[in-house]
DOBA-976198 format. One record per residue: x, y, z of N, C-alpha, C, O in turn. Coordinates in steps of 0.05 Angstrom, whole numbers, plus 5000, padded with zeros to 4 digits. Last residue first. Layout:
N
XYZXYZXYZXYZ...
This chain:
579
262270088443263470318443264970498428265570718438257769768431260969668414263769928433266269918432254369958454254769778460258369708448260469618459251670288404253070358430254670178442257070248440250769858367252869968360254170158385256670198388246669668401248269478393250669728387252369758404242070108398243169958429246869738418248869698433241870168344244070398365244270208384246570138389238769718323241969858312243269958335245369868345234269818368236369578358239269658351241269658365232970228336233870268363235370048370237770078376231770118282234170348289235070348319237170448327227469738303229769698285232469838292234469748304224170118321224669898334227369788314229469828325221870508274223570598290224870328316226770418330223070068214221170158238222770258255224970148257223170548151224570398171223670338200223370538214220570898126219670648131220970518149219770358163224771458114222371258128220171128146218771188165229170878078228371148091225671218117224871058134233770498058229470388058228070678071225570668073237470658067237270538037233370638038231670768026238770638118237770788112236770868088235471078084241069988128237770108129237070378123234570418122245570158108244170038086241570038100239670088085248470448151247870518125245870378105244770508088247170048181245670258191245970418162243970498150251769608163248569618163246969828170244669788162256569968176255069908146252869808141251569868120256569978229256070238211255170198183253470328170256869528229254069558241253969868234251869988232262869398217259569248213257169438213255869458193265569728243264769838213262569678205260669758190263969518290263469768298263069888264261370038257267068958290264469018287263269338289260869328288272469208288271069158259267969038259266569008238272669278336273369548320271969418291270569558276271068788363269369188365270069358345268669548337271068208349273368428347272168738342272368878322270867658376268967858375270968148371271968258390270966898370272667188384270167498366268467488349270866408355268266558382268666818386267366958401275866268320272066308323270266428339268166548332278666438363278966518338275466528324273666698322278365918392278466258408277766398385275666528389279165478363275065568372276165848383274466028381283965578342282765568317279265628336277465768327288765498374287365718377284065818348282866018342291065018360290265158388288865248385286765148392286964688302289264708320288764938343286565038345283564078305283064328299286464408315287864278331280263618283283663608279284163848276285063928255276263268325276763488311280263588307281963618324276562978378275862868351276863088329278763018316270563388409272063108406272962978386271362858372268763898410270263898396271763638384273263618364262564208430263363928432265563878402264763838379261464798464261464678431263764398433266264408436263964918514260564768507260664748475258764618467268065118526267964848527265264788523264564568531267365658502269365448489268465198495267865048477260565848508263465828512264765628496263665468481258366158451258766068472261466078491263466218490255166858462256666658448256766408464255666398486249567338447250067058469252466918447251966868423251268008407249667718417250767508439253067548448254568358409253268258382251068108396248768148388256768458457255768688442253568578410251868698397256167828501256868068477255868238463253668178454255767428544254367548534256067778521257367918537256166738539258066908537255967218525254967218502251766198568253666358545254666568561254466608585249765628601249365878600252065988573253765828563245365008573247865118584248065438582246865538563239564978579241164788589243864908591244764928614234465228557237665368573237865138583236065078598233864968501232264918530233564918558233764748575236365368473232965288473233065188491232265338508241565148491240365398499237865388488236565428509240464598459241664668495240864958492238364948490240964798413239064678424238764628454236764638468245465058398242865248389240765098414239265228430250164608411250264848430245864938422244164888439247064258364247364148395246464398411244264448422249364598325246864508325245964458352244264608362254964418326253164758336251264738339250564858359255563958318255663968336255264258356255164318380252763918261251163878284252463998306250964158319257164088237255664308244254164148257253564288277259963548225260663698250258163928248257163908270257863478163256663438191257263508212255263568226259864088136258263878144257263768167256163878185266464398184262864428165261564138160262063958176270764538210270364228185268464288166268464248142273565168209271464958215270664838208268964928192277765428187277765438219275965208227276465068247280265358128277665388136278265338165279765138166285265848108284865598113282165578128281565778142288066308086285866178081284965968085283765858067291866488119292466338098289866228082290166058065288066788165290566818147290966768123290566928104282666258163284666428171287366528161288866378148275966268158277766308148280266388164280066578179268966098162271066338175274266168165274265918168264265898154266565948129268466058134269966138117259065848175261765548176264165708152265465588135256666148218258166248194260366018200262165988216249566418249252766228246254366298223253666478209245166618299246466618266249866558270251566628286238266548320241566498323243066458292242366338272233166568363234266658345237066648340238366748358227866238387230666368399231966428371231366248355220166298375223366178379225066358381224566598380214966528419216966588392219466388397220366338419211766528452212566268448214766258427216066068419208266978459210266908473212366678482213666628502206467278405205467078418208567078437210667168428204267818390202767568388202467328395200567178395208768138390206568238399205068118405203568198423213167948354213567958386210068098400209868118424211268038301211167728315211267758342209767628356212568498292209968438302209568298311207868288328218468448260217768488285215668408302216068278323215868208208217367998223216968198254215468108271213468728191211968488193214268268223213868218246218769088194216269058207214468838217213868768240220768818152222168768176220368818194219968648212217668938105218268638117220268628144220968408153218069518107214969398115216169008122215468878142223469428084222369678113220669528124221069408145222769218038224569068060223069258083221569148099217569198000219169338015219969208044218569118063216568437969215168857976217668987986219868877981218168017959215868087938215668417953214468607942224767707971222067847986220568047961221868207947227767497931226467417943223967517947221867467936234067647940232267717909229667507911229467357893233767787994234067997982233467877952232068027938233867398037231167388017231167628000229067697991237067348082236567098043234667138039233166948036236067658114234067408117234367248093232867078083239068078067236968068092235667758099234067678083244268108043241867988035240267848055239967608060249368508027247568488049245968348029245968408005255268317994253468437986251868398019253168268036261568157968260268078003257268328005257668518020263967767912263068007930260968007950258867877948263767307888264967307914266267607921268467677930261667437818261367207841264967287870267367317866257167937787260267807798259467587821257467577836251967597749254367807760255667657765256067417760246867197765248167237746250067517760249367617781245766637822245766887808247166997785249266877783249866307833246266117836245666397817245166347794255366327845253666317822251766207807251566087785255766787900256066567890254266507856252466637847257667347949255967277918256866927909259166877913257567288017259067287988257667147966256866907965252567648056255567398043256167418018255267578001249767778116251667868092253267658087254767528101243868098150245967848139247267968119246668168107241768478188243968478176246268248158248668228154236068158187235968418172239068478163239468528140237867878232237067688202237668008179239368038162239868258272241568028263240467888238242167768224233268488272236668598257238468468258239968558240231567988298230568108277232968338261233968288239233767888347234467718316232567838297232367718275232068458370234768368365235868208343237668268327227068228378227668478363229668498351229768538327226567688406226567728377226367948370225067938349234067738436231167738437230667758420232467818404239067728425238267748451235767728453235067698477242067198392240267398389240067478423240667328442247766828390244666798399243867128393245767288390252366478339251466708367248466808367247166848346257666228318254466178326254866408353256266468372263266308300262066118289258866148299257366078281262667048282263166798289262266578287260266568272264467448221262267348243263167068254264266888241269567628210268767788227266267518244266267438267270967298152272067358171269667548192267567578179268767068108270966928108272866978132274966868138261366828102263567118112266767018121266966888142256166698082259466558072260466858082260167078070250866618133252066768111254866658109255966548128244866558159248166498168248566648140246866768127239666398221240766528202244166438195245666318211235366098245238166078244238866288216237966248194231265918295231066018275233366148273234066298292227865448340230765588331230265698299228965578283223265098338225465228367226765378361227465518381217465048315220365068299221965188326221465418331213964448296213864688313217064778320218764618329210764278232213164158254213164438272212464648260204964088197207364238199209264168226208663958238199363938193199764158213202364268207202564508209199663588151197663858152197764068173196664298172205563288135204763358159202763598148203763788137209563128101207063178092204663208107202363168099214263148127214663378109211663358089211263508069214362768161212063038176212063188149210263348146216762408138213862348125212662598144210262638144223862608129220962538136218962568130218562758115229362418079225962498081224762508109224262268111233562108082233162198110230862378113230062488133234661898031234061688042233561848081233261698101230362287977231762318006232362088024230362038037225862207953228062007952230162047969231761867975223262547970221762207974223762107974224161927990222862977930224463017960223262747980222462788004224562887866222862777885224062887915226462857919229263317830228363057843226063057864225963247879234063617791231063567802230163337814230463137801240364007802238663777796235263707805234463777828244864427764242464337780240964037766240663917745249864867748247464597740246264427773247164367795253465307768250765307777249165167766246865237767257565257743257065277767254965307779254965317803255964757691256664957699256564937736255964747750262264297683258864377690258864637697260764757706267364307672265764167663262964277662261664327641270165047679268364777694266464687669265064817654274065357618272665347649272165037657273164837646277465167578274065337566272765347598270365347599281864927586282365227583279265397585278765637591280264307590279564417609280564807616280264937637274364207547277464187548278164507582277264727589270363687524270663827545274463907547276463757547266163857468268063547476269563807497269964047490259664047487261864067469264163897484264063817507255264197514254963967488257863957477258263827456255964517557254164637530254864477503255064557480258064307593255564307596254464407573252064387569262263757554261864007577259164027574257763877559264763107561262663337543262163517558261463437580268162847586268462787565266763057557268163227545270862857658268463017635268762927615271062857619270762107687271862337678270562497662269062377647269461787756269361897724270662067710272062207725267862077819268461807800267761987773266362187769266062467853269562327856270962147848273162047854265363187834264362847835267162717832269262767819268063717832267563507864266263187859266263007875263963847778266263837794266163727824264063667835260963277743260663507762262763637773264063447781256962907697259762847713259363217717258063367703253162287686253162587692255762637699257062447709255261907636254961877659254862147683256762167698257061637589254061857587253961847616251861727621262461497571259861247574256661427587254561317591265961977581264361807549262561587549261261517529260862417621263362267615263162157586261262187571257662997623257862737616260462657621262262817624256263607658257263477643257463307625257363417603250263897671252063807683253763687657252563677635245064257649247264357646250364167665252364307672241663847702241164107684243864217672245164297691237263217710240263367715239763637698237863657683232362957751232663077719235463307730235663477748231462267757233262627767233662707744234762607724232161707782229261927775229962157776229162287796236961497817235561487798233361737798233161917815241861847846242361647831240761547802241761507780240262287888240162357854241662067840242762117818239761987932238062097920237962067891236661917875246462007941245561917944241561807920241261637903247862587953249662427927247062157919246062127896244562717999243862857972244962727948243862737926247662398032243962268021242962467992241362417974252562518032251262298022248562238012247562097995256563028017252962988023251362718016249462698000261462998020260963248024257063228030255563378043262362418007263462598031262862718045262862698069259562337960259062127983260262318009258862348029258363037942259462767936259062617955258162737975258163607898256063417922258263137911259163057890259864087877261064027898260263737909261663647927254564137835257764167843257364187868255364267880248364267841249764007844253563957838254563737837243064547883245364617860247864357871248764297893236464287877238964407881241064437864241364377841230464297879232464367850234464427865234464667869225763787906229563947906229664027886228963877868219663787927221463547903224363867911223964087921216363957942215463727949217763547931217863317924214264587988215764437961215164087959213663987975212464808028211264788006212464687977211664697954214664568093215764558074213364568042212564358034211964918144210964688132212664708105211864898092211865088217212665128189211764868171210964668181209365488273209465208259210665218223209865398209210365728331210965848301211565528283213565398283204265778386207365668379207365668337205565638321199566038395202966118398204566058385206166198373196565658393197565728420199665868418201465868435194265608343192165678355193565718385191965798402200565788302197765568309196065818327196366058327203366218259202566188292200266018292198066088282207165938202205466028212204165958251204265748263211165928153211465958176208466138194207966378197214065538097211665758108211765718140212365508150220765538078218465508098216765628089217165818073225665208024223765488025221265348059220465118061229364868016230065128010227865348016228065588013229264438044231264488041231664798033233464948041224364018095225764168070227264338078227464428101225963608135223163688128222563808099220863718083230063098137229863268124226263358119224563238105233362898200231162848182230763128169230863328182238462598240236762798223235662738191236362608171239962248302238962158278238562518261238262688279244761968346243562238341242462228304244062188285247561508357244961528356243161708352240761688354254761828353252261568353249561568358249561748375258162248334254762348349253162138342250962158331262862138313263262198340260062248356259662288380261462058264261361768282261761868308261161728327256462668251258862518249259762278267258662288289250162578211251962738235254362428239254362188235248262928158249662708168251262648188253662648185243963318132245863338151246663018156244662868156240763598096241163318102242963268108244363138092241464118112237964048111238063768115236463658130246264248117245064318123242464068135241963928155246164258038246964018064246964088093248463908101241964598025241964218023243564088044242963918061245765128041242865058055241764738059240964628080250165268029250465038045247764958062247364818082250365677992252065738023251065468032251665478056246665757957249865557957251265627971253665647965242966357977243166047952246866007958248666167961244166438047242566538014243666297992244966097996239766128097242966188075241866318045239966308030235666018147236066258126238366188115239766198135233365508182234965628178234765798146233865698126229865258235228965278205231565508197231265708210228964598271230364888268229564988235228964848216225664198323225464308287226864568286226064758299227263768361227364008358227163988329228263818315227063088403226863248376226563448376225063488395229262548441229062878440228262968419229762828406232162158447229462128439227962348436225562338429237362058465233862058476232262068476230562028494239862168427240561898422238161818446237161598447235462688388237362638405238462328415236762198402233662968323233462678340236262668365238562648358232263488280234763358299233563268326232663408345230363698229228863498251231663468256233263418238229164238190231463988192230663948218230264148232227564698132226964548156228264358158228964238138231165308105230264978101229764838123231664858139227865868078228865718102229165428093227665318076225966448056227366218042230066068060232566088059219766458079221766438084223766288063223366058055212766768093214766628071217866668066218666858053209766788154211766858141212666748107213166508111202467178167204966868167207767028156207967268151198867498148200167438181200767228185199867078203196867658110194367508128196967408153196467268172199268008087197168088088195067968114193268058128203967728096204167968105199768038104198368108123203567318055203667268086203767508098203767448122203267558004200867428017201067368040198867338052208167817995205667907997204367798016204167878039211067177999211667358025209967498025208667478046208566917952207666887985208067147993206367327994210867237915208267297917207067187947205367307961216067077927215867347933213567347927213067577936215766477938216866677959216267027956215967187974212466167919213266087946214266277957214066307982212266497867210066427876211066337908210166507924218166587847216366687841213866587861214466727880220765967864221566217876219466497880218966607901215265527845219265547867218465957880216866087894212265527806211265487844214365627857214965797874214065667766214065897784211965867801210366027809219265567730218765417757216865607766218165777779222565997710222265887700219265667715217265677702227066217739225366317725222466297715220766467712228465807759227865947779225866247763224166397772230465597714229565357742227065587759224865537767230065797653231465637674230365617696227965607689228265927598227765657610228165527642227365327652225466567585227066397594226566117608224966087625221166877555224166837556226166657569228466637561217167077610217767047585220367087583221867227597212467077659214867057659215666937634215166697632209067307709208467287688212067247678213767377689203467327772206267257759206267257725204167207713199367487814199567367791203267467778204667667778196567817854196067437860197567367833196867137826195268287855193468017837194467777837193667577824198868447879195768457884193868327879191768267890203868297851201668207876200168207885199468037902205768107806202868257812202468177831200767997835212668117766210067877791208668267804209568487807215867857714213868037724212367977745210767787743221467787683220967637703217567837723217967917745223767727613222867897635221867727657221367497650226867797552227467627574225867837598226668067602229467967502226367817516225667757530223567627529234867907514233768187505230868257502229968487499235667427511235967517531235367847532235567997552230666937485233267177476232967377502230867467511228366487477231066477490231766737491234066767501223266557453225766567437229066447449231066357437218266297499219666467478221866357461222166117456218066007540219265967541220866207518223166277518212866337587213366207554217066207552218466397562207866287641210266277626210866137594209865937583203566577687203566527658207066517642208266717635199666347737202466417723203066357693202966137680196266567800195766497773198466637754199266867754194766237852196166457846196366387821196866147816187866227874189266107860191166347851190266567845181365927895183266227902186066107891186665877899177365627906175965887888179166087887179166327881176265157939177265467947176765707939176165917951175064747898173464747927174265117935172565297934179064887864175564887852173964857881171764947884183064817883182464967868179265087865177965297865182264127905183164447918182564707901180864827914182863997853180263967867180564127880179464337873187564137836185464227809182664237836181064417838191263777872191564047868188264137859186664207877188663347843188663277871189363697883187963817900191663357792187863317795188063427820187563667819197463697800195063517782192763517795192263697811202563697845202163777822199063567803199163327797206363857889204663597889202063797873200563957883212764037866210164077880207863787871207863617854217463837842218164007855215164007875215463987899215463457795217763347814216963547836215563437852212863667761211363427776213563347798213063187816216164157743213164137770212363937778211263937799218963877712219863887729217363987753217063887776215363757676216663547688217763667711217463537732214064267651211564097670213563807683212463677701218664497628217464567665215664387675215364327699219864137588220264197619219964287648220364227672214964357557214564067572217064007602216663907624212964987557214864817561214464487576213964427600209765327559209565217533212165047536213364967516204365427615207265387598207165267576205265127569200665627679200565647636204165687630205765867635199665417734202465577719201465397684201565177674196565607793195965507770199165547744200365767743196665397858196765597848196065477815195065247814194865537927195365297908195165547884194265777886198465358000196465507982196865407949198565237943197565128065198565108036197165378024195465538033195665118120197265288113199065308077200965448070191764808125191264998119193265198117192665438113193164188081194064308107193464718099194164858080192163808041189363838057190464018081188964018101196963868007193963797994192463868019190964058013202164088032200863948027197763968030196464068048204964547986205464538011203164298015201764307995202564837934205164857947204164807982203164977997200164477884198664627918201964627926203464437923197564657812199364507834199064667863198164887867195764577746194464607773196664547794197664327790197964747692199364517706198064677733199164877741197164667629195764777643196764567672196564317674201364717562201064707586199364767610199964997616200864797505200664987520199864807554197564827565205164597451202664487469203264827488205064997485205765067389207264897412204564827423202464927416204165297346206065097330207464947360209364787361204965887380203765717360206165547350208565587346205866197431205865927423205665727405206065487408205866667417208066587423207666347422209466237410201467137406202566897389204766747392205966677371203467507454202667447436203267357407204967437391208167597496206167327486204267287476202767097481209868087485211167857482210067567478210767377463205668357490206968427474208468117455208368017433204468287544202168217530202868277494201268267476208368477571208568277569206868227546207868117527207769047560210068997556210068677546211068597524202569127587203169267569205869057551205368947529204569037641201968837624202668837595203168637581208669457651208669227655206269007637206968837621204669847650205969867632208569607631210169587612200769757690200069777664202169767641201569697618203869717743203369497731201669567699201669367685211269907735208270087734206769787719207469667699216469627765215169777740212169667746211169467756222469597805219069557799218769717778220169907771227169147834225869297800222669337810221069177819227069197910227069027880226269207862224969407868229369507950231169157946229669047923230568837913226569877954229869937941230469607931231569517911219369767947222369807959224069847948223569877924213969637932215669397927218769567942220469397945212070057949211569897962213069647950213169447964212670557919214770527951213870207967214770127988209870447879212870327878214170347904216170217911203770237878205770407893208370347890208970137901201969757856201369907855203170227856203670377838207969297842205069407851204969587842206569677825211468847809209569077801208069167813205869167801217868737809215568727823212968987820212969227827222468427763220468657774218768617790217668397786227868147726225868137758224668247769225168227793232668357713229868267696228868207711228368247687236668257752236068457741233768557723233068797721236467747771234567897782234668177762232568297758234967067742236867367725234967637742232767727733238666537756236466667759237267027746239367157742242166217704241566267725238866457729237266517712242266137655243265907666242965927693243265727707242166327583240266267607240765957633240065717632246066267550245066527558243266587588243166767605246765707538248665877548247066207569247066297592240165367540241065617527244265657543243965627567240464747575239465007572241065237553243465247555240464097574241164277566241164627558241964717536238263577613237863797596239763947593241263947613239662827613239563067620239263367602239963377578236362327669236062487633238662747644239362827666234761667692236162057697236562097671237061937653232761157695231661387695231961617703230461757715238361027734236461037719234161177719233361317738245061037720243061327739240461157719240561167694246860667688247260627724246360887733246960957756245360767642243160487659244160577686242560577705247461447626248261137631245361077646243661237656241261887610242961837621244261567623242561387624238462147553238061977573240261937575241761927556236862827545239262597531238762507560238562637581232363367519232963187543235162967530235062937506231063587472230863757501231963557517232963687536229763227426232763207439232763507462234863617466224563087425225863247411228063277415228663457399224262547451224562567415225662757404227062747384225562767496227562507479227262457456228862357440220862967510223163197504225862927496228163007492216862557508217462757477219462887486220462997467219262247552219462217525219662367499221062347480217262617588219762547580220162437551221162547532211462567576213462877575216662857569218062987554210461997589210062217565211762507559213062597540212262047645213861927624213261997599215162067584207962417669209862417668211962327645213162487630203162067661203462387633206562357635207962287616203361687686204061607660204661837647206161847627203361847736206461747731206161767699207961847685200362457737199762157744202762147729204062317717198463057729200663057746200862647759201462587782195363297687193363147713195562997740194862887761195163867656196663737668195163507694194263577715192563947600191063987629192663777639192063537636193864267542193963937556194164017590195964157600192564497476192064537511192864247520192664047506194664667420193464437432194264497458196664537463197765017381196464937364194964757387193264627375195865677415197565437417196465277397194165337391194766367425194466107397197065837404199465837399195566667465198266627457198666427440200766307435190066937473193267107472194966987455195967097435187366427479186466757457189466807449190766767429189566217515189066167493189966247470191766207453188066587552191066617556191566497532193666577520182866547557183566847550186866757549188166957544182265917575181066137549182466247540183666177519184566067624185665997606184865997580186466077562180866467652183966517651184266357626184166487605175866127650175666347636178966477626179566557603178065687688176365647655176765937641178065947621177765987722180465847725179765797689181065867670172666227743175566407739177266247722178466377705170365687735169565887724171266037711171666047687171865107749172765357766171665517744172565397725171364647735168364727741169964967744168165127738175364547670175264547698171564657711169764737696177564047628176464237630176664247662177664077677180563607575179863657603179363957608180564117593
């Protein structure tokens, strides 16, 4: 198989040349290649089929070495280094090329070379965009057929457009001393050696959806968000689209497939997506989003009938598992899963419980976002869903409250800019240090945070339809450490409060931070909370927001500047405010 695209013909040629595969295979993304792929990674043992009772679930095994996203190896190459910013690695794109063109040469031989066409976001909606990803890994092409709507149907788009983010990955050696993560945004192009894992690895996901978008939406005036879209159905018949910010394993999936609780009868939610928006102004204003994913890699500890039914759910059949456990009858096993026992840890070995978690903390799963039993079919909508609320939140074990409104979008613009939570281990380092990560998009956003806060400002200039802005925190904590707030599904019942004020139905509590509510408008019925557990929540303490907002003014001054002077004024009106 071949292409009419010229460019797209000529790329692969030359990527050929580079990296001698003994054989090309032009991904056409149909059920049958699919099972092909599986299969040879079952011959080669990359993959171990799972018990009959997950069918058709496999699972992989990755390197120890390689198990997370690895930002430290993560560069952003422009031109200008003040233009990729403080918030990411950059290196000089010649000496970047330089580097790679090192590594993949001759890296393939003796492997297939992968040509996998794919459209992040759906096939005929002008807000997609489509891209190309060269691999020598049959996993990744499995897992692209899951994650994006991947093959011919992509390839035609391509060749009608002429415009394509172009990705070149090798799985290499494994060796973490090989290991690089390179994105061109100027050129629209990514490059990524050494490593197998999801995010590395994948590079419609993270690489291409988010930090070569974000570029690209800055240029042409959208957003790329790492948001998950969620449809909430009133027992009226009401619908609102909210699109919410968490940084990885703060509770974005579930969230996204919310299950609202027996106390909220006929209140239905539908999953648009989970981990990433495009976000774009229609032709009136109004900020439409469109999920460019088309399949989950989430992270799968913790998940159970309890904690996320439709996500427990889902992953029964067609799921490619990553680094999760087994039992002795081969049965994935996880921490928090609430049947079975580990027999084999995640790195093949008979499981003892001195050597840490069965799985790791961060195995993952792949799947169709079809099998969602609370999917909606808008999540293949060409227009997208029209978004009311835009939610920020963060794991903060103290200071931020449960939900509080923005005063305007300048305002939620440094409420997203000041997010902060606790490290988790979607990332490599320490885990449950309380770092800033702007909008969850600090190992994310492709340029300078300065210029991306900007951008997001401008929005107030264009249209007067902007959504309401609001940021939460289900993790607040007390004393003893005890969680103050059920989470899961009860978060609808915040959800509710966000949506009543979209359509001021009830008034708030106005504060130095933002609109709270009141006590009696967050719907508590039911809740085995004790006295003082919503005062506690809602409560607003000056002296330790006053070190807040000293410590974000420190960290915008990180970006120098660039910083938009609307920002800093923000800062001050707020930190005056605190007195």
């Amino acid at each position: 198989m071949t292409t009419s695209n010229e460019s797209l013909q000529a790329w692969v040629d030359e990527i050929a040349a580079l990296t001698k595969p003994d054989r090309i295979h032009w991904c056409d993304g149909s059920d049958d290649e699919y099972q092909d792929l599986i299969d040879h990674m079952l011959d080669i043992g990359d993959l171990i089929r799972l018990n009959e009772n997950f069918e058709n679930c496999y699972l992989h095994r990755s390197d120890p070495s390689d198990v997370a996203r690895v930002e430290h190896l993560t560069f952003v190459c422009s031109r200008d280094e003040d233009d990729a910013g403080p918030n990411n690695h950059w290196m000089a794109p010649d000496e970047a090329r330089a580097k790679m063109n090192g590594l993949f040469t001759g890296c393939m031989k003796g492997r297939t070379m992968y040509v996998i066409p794919y459209c992040m976001g759906p096939i005929d909606s002008p807000y997609s965009r489509c891209g190309v990803e060269i691999t020598d890994s049959a996993y990744v092409a499995a897992n692209m057929k899951l994650m994006t709507r991947m093959g011919d149907a992509a390839l035609a788009r391509i060749e009608k457009d002429d415009k394509f983010v172009r990705g070149l990955h090798s799985i290499g050696e494994l060796d973490p001393d090989r290991r690089f993560i390179m994105h061109f945004p100027e050129e629209l192009e990514i490059q990524s050696f050494g490593s197998g894992y999801g995010g590395n690895a994948l590079l419609g996901k993270k690489c291409h959806a988010l930090r070569i978008a974000s570029w690209q939406a800055r240029q042409e005036g959208w957003l790329a968000e790492h948001m998950l879209i969620v449809e909430i159905e009133s027992p009226e018949g009401e619908k609102h689209y909210l699109a919410a910010a968490f940084p990885s394993a703060c509770g974005k999936t579930n969230l996204a497939m919310l299950i609202p609780p027996e106390s909220h009868a006929g209140w239905k939610v539908r999953t648009i997506g989970d981990d990433i928006a495009w976000l774009h102004l229609d032709a009136n204003g109004q900020l439409r989003a469109i999920n460019p994913e088309a399949g989950y890699f989430g992270v799968v500890p913790g998940t159970n009938e309890q904690t996320n039914r439709n996500a427990n759910q889902m992953i029964q059949s067609d799921t490619i598992f990553t680094n999760v456990a087994v039992t002795a009858t081969n049965e994935p096993w996880w921490e928090d899963k609430t049947t079975g026992t580990p027999a084999i840890d995640w790195k093949g070995n008979p499981y003892a419980a001195e050597n840490g978690p069965a799985a790791h903390p961060n195995s993952r799963f792949t799947v169709s976002a079809q099998q969602n039993p609370t999917w909606s079919p808008l999540a293949d909508d060409p227009a997208g869903v029209p978004i009311s609320a835009i939610i920020f939140g963060g794991r903060r074990r103290e200071l931020a409250p449960l939900v509080y409104q923005a005063k305007d979008w300048a305002h939620g613009v440094l409420v997203g800019a000041g997010v902060a939570s606790e490290t988790t281990a979607a990332a490599t380092g320490k885990v449950g240090i309380v770092r800033r990560d702007p909008m969850a998009m600090k190992p994310f956003c492709g340029y300078n945070f300065a210029d991306y806060w900007g951008h997001w400002l401008g929005f107030s200039n264009r249209s007067e339809k902007l959504p309401q802005m609001f940021h939460v925190n289900w993790f607040r904590r007390d004393q003893s450490g005890r969680f103050l707030w059920p989470g899961f599904g009860d978060n609808l019942r915040v959800l509710r409060w966000i949506i009543d004020r979209c359509e001021n139905r009830v008034d708030a509590v106005e504060t130095p931070i933002g609109y709270l509510p009141r006590a009696e408008d967050i719907d508590v019925e039911g809740l085995q909370m004790e006295a003082n557990d919503m005062a506690t929540l809602l409560s607003v303490d000056a002296a330790k927001w006053r070190e807040e907002m000293n410590s974000i003014g420190e960290y915008l001054e990180e970006f120098g500047e660039r910083v938009p002077q609307k920002l800093l004024q923000e800062h001050r009106k707020v930190l005056d405010s605190l007195g």
